[in-house]
PDB file with one MODEL, atoms N, CA, C and O in Angstrom:
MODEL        1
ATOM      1  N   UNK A   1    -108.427 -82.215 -90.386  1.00  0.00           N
ATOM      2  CA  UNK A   1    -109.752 -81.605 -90.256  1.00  0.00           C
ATOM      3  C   UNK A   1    -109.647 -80.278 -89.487  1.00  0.00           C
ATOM      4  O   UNK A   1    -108.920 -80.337 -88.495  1.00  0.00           O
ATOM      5  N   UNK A   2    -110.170 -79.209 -89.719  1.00  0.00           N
ATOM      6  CA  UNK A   2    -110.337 -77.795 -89.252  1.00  0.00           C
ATOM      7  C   UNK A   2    -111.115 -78.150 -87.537  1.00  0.00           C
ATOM      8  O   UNK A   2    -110.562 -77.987 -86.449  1.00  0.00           O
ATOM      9  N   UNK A   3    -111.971 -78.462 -87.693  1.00  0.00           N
ATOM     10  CA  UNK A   3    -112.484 -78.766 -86.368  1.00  0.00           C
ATOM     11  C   UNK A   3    -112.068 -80.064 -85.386  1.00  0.00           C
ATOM     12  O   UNK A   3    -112.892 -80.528 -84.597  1.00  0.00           O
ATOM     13  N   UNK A   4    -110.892 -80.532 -85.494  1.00  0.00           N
ATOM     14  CA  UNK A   4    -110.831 -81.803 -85.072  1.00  0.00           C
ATOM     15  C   UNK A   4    -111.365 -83.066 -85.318  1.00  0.00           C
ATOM     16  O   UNK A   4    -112.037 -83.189 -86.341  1.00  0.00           O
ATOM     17  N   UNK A   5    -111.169 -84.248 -84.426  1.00  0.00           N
ATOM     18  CA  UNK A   5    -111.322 -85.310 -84.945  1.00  0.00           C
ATOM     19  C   UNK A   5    -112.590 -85.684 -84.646  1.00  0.00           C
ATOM     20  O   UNK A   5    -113.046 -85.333 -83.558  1.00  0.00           O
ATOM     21  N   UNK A   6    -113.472 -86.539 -85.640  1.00  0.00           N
ATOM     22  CA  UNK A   6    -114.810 -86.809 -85.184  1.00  0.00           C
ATOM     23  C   UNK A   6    -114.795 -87.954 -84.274  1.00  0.00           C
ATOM     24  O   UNK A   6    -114.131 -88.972 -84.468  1.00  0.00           O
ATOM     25  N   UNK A   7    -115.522 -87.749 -83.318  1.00  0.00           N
ATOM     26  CA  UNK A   7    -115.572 -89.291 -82.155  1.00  0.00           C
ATOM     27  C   UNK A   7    -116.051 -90.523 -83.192  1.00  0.00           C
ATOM     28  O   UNK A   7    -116.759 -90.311 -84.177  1.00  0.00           O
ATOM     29  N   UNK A   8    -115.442 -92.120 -82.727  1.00  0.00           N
ATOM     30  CA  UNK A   8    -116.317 -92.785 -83.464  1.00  0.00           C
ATOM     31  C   UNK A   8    -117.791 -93.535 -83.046  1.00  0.00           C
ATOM     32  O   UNK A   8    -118.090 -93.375 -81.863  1.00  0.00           O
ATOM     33  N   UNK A   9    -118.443 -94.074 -83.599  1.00  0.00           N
ATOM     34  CA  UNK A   9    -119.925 -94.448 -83.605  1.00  0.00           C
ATOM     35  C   UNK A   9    -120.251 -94.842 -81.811  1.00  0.00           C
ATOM     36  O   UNK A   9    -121.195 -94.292 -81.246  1.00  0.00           O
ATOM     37  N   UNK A  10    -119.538 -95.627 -81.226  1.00  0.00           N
ATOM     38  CA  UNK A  10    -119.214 -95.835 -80.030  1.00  0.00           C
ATOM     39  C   UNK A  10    -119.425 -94.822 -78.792  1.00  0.00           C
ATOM     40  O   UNK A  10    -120.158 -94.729 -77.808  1.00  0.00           O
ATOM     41  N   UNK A  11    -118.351 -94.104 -79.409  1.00  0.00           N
ATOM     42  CA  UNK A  11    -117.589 -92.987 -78.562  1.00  0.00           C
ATOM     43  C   UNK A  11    -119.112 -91.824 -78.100  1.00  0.00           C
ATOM     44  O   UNK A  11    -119.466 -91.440 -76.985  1.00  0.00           O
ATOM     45  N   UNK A  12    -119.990 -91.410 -80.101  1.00  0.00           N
ATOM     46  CA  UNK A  12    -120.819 -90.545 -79.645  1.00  0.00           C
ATOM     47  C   UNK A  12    -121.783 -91.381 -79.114  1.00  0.00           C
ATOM     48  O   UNK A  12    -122.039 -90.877 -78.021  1.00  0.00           O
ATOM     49  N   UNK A  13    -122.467 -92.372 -79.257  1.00  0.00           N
ATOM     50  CA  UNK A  13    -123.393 -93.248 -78.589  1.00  0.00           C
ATOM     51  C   UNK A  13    -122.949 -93.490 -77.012  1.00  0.00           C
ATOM     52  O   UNK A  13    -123.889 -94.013 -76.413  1.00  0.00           O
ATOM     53  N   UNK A  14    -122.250 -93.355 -76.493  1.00  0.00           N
ATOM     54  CA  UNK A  14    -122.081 -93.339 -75.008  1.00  0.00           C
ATOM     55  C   UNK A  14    -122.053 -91.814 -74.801  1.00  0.00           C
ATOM     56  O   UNK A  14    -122.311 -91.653 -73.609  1.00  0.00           O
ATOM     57  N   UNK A  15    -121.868 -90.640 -75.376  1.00  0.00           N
ATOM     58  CA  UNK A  15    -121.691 -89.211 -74.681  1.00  0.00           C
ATOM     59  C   UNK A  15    -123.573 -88.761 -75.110  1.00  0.00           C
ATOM     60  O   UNK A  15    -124.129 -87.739 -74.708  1.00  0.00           O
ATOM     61  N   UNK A  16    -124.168 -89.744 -75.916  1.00  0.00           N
ATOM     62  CA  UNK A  16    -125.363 -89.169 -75.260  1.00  0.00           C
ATOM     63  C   UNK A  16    -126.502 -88.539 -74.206  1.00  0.00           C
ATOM     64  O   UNK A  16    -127.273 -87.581 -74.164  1.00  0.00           O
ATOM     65  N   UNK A  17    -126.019 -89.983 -73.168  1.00  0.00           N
ATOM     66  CA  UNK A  17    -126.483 -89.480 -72.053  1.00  0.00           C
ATOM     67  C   UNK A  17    -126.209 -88.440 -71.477  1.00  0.00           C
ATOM     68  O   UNK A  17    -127.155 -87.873 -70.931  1.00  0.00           O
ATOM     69  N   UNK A  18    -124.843 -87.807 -71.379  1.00  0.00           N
ATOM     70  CA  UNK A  18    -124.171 -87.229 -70.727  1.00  0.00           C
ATOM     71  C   UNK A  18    -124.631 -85.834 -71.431  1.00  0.00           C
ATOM     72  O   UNK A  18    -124.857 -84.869 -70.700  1.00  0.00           O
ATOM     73  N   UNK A  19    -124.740 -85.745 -72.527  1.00  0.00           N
ATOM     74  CA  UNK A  19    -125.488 -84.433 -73.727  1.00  0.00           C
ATOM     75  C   UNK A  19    -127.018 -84.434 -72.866  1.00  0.00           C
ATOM     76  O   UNK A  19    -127.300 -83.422 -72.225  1.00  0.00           O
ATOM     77  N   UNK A  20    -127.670 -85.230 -72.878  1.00  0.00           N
ATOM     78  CA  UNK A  20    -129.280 -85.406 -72.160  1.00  0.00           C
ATOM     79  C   UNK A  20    -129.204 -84.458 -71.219  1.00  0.00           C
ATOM     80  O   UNK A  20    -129.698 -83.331 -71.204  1.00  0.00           O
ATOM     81  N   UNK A  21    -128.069 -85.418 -69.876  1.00  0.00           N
ATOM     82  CA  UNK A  21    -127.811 -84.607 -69.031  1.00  0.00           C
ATOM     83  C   UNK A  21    -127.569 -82.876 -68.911  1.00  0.00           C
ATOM     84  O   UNK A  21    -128.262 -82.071 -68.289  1.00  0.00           O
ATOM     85  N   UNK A  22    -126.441 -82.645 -69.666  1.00  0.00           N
ATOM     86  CA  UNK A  22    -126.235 -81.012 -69.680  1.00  0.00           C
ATOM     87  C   UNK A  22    -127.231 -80.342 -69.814  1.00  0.00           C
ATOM     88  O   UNK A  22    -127.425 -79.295 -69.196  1.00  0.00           O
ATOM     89  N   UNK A  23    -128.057 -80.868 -70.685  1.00  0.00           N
ATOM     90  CA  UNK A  23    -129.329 -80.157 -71.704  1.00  0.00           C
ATOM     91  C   UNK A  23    -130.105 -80.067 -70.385  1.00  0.00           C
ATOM     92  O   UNK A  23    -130.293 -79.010 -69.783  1.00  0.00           O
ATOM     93  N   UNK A  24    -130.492 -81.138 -70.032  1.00  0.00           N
ATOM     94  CA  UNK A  24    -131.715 -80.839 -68.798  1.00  0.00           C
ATOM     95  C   UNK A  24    -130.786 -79.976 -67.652  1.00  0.00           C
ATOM     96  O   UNK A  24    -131.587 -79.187 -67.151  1.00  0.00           O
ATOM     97  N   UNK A  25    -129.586 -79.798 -67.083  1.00  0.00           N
ATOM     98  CA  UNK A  25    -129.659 -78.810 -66.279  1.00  0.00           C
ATOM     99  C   UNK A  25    -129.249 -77.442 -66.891  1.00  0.00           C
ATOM    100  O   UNK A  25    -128.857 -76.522 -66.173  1.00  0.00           O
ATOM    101  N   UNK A  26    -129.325 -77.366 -67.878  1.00  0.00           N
ATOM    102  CA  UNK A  26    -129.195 -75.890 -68.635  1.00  0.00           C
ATOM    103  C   UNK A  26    -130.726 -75.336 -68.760  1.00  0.00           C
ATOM    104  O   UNK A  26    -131.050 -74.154 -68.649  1.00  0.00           O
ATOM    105  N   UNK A  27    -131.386 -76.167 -68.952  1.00  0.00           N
ATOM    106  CA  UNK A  27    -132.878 -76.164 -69.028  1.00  0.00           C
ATOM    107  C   UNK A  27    -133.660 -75.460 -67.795  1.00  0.00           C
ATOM    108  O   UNK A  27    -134.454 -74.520 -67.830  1.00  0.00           O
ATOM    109  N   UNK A  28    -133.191 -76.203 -66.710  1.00  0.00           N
ATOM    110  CA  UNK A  28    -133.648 -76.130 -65.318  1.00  0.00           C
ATOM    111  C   UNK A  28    -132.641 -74.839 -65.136  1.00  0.00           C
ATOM    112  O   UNK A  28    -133.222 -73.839 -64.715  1.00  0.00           O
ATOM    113  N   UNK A  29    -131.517 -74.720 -65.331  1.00  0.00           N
ATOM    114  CA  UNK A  29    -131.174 -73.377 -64.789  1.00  0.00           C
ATOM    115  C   UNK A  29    -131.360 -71.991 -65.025  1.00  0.00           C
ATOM    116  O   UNK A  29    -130.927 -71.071 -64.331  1.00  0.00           O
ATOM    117  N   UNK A  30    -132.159 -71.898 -66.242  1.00  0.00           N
ATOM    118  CA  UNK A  30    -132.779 -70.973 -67.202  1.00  0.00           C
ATOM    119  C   UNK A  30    -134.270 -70.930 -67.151  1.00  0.00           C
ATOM    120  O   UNK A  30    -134.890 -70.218 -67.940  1.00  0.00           O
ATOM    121  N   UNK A  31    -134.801 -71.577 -66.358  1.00  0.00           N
ATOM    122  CA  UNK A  31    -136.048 -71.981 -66.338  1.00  0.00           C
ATOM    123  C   UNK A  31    -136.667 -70.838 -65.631  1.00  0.00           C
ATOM    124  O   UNK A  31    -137.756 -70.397 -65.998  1.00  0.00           O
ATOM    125  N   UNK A  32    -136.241 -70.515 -64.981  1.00  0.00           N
ATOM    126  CA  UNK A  32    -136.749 -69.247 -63.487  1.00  0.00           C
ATOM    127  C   UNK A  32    -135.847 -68.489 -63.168  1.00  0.00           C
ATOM    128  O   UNK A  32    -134.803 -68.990 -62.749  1.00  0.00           O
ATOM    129  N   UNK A  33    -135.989 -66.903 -63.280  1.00  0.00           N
ATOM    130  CA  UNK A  33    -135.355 -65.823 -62.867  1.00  0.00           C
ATOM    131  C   UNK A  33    -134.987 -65.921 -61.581  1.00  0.00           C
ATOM    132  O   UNK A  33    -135.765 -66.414 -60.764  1.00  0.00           O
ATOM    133  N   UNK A  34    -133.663 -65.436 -61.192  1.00  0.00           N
ATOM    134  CA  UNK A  34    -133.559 -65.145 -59.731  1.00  0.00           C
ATOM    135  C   UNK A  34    -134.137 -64.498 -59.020  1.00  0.00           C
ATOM    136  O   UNK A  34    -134.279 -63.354 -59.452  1.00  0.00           O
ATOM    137  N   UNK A  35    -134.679 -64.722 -57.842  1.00  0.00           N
ATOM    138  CA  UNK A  35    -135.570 -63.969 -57.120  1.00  0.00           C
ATOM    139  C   UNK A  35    -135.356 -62.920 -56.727  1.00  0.00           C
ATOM    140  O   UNK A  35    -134.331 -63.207 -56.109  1.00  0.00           O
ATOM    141  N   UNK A  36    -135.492 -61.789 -56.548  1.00  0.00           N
ATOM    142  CA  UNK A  36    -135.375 -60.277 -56.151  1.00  0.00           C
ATOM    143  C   UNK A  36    -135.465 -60.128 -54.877  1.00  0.00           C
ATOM    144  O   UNK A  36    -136.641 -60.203 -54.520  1.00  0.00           O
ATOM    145  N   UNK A  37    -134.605 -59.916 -53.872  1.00  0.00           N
ATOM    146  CA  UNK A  37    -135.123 -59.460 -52.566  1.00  0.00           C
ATOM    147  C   UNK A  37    -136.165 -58.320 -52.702  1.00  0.00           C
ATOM    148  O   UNK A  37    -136.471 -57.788 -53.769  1.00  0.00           O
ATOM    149  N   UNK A  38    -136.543 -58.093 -51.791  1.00  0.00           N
ATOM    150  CA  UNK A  38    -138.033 -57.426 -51.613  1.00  0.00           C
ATOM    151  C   UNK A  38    -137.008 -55.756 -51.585  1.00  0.00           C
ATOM    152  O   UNK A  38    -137.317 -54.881 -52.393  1.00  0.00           O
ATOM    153  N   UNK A  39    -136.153 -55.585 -50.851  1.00  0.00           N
ATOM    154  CA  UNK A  39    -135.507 -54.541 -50.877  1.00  0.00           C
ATOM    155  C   UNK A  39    -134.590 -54.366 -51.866  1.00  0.00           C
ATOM    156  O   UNK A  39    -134.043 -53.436 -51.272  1.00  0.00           O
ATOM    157  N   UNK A  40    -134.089 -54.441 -52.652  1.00  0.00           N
ATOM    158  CA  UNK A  40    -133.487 -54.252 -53.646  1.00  0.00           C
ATOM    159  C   UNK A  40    -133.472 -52.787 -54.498  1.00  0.00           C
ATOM    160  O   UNK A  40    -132.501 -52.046 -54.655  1.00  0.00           O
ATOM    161  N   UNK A  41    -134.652 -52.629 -54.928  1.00  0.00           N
ATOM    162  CA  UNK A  41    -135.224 -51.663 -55.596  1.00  0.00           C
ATOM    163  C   UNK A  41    -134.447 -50.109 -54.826  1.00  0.00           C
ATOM    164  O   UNK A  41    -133.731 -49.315 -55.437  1.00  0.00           O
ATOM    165  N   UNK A  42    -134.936 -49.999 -53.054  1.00  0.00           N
ATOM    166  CA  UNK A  42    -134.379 -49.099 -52.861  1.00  0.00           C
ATOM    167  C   UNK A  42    -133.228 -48.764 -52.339  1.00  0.00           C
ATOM    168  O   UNK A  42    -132.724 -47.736 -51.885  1.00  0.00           O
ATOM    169  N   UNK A  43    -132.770 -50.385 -52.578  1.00  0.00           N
ATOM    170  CA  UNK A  43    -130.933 -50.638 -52.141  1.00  0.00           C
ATOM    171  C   UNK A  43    -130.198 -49.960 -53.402  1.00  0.00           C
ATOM    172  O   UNK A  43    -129.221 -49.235 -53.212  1.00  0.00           O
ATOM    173  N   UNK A  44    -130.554 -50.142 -54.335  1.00  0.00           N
ATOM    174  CA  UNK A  44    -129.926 -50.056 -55.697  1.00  0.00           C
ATOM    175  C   UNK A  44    -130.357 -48.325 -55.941  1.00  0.00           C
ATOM    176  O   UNK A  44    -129.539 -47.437 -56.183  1.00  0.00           O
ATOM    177  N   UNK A  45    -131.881 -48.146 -55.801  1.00  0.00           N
ATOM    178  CA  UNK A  45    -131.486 -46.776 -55.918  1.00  0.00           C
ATOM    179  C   UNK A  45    -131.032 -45.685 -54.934  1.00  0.00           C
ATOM    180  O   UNK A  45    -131.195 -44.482 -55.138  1.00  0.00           O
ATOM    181  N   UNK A  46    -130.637 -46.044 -54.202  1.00  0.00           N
ATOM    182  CA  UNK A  46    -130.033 -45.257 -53.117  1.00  0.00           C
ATOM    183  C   UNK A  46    -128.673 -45.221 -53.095  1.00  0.00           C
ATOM    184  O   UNK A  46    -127.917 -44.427 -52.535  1.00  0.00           O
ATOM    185  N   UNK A  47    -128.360 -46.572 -54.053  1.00  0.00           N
ATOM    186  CA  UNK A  47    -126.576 -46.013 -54.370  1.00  0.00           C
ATOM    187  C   UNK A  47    -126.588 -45.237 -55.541  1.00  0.00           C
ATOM    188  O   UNK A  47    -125.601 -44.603 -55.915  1.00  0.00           O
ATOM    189  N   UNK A  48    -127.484 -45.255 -56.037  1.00  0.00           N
ATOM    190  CA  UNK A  48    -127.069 -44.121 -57.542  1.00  0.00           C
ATOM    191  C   UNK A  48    -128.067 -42.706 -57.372  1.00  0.00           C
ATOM    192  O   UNK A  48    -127.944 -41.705 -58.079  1.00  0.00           O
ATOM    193  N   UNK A  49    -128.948 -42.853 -56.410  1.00  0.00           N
ATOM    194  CA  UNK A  49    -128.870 -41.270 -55.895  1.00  0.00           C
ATOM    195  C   UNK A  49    -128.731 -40.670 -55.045  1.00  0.00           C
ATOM    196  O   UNK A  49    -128.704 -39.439 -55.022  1.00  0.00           O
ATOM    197  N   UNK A  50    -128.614 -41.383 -54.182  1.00  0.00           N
ATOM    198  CA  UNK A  50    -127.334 -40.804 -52.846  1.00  0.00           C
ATOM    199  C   UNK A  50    -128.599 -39.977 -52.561  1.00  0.00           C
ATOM    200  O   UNK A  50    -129.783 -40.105 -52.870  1.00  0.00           O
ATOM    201  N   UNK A  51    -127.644 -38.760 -51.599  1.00  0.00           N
ATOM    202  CA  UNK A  51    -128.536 -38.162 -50.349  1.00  0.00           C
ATOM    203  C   UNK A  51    -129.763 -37.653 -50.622  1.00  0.00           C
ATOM    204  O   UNK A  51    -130.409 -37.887 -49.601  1.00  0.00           O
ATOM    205  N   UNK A  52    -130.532 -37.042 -51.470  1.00  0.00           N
ATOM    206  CA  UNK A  52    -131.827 -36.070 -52.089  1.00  0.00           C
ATOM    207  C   UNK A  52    -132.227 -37.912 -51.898  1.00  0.00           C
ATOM    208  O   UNK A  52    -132.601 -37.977 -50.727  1.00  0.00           O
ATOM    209  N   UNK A  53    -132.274 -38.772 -52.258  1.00  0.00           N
ATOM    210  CA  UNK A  53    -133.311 -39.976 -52.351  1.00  0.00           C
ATOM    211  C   UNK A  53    -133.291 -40.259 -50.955  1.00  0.00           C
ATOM    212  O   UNK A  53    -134.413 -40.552 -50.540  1.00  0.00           O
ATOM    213  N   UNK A  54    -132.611 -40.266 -50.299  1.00  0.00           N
ATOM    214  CA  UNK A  54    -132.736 -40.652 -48.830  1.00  0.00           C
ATOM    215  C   UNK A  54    -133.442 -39.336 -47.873  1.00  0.00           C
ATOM    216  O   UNK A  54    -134.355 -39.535 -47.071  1.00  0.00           O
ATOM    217  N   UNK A  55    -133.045 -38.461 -48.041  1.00  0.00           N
ATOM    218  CA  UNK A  55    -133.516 -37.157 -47.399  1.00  0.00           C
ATOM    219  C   UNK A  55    -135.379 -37.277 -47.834  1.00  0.00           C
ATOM    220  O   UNK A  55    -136.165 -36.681 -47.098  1.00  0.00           O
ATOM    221  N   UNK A  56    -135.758 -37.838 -48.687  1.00  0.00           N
ATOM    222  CA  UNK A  56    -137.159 -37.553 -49.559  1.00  0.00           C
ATOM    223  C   UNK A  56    -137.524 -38.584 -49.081  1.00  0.00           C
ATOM    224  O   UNK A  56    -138.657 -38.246 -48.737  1.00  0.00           O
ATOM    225  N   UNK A  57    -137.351 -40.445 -48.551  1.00  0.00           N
ATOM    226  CA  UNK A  57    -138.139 -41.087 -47.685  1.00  0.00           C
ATOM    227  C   UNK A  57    -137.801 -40.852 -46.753  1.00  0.00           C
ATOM    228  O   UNK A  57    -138.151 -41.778 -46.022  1.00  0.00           O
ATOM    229  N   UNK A  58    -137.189 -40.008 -46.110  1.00  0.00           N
ATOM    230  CA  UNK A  58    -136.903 -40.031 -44.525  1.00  0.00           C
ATOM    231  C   UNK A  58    -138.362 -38.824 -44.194  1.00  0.00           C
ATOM    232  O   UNK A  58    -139.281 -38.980 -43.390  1.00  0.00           O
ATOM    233  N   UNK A  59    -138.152 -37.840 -44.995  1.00  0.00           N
ATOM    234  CA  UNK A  59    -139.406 -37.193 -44.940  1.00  0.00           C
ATOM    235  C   UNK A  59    -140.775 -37.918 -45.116  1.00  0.00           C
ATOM    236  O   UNK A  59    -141.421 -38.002 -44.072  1.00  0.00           O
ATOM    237  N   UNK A  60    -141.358 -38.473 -46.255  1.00  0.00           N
ATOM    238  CA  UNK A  60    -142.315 -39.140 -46.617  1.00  0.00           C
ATOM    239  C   UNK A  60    -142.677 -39.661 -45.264  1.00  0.00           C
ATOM    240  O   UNK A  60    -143.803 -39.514 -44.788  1.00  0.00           O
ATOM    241  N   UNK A  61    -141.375 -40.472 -44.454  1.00  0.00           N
ATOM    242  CA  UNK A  61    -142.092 -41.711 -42.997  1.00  0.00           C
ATOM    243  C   UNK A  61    -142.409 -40.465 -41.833  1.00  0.00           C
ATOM    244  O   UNK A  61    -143.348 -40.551 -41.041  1.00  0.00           O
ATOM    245  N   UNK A  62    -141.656 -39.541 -41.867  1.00  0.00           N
ATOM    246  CA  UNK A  62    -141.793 -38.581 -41.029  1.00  0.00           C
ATOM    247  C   UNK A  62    -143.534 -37.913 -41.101  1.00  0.00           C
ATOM    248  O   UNK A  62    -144.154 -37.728 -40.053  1.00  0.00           O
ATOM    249  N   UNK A  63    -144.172 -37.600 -42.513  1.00  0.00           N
ATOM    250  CA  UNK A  63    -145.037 -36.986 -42.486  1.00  0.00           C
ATOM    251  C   UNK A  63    -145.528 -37.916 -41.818  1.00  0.00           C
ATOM    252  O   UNK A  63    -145.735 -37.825 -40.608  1.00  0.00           O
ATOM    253  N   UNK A  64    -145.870 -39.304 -42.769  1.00  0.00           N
ATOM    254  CA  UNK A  64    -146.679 -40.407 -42.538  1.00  0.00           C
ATOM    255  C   UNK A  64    -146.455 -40.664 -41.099  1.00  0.00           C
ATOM    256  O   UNK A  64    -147.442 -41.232 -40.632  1.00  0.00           O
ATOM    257  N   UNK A  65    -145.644 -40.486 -40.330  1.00  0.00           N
ATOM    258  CA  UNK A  65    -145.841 -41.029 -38.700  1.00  0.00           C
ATOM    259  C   UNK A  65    -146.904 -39.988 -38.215  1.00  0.00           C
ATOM    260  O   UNK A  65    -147.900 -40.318 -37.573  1.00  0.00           O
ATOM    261  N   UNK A  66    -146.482 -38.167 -38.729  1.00  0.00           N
ATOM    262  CA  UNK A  66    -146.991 -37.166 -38.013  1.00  0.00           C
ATOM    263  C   UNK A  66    -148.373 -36.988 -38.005  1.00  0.00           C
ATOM    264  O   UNK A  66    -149.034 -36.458 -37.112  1.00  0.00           O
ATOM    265  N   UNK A  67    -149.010 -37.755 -39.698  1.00  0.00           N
ATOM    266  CA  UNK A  67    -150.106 -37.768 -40.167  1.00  0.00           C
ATOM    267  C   UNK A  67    -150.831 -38.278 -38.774  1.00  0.00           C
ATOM    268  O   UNK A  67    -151.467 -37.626 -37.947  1.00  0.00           O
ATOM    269  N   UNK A  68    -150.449 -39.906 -38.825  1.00  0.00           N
ATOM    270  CA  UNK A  68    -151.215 -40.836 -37.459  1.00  0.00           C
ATOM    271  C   UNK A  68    -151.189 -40.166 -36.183  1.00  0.00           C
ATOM    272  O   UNK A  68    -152.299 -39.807 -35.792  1.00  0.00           O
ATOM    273  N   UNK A  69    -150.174 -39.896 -35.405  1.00  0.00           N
ATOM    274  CA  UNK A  69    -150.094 -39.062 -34.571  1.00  0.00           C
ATOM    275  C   UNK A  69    -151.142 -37.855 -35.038  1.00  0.00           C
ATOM    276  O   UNK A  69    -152.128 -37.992 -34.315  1.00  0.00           O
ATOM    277  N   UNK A  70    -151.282 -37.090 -35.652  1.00  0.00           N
ATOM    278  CA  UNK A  70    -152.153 -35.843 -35.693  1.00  0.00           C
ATOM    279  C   UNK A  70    -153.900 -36.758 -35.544  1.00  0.00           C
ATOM    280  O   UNK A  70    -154.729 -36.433 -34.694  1.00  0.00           O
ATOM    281  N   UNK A  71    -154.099 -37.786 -36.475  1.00  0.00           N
ATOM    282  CA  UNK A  71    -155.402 -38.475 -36.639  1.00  0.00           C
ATOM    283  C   UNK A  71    -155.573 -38.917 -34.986  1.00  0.00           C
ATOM    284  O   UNK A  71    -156.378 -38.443 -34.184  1.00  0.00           O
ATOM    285  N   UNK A  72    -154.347 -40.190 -34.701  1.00  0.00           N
ATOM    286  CA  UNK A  72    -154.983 -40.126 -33.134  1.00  0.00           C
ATOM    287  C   UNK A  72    -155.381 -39.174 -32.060  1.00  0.00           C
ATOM    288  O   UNK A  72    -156.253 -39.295 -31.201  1.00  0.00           O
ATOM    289  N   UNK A  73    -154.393 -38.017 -32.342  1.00  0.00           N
ATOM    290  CA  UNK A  73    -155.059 -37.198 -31.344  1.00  0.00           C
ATOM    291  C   UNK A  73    -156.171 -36.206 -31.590  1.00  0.00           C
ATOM    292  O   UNK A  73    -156.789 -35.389 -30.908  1.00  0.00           O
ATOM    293  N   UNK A  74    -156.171 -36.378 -32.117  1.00  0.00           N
ATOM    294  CA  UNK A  74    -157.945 -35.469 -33.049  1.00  0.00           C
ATOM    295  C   UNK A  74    -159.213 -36.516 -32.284  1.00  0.00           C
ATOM    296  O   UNK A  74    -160.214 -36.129 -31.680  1.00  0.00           O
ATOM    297  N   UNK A  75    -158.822 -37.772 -32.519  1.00  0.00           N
ATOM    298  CA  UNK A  75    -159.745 -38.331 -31.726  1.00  0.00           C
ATOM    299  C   UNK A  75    -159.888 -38.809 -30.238  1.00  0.00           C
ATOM    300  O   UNK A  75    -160.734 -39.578 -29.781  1.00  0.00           O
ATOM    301  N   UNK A  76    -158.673 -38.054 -29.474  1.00  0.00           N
ATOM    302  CA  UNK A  76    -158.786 -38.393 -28.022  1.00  0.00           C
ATOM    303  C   UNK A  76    -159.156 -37.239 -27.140  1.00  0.00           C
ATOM    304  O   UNK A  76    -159.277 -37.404 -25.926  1.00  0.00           O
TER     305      UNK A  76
ENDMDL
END
């Protein structure tokens, strides 16, 4: 036979369960995407654009701190 030997009547009637089995944790392991750390996004793009992506939020937190700072003291 090209594909080997067929199990007999026995043989596949006991590897059922064990087929059940695989099936349900192939099932369950495919069931739900891996979860994404929350940082990821700018872990990943910060290795593929290097310094201009980092230089551009370092600014962004900079305004955004200077912004608050300028608002609090406007009102003191």
């Amino acid at each position: 036979m090209p594909f080997g030997s067929r199990l007999s009547g026995l043989a596949r009637f006991k590897a059922i369960p064990e087929a059940l089995r695989f099936e349900n944790q192939e099932i369950a392991r495919n069931a739900r995407p891996k979860r994404p750390r929350p940082l990821d996004p700018l872990i990943r793009a910060g290795r593929k654009v290097g310094l201009p992506r980092i230089l551009w939020f370092g600014a962004w937190i900079a305004f955004a701190i200077l912004r608050v700072v300028h608002l609090v003291g406007a009102h003191t």
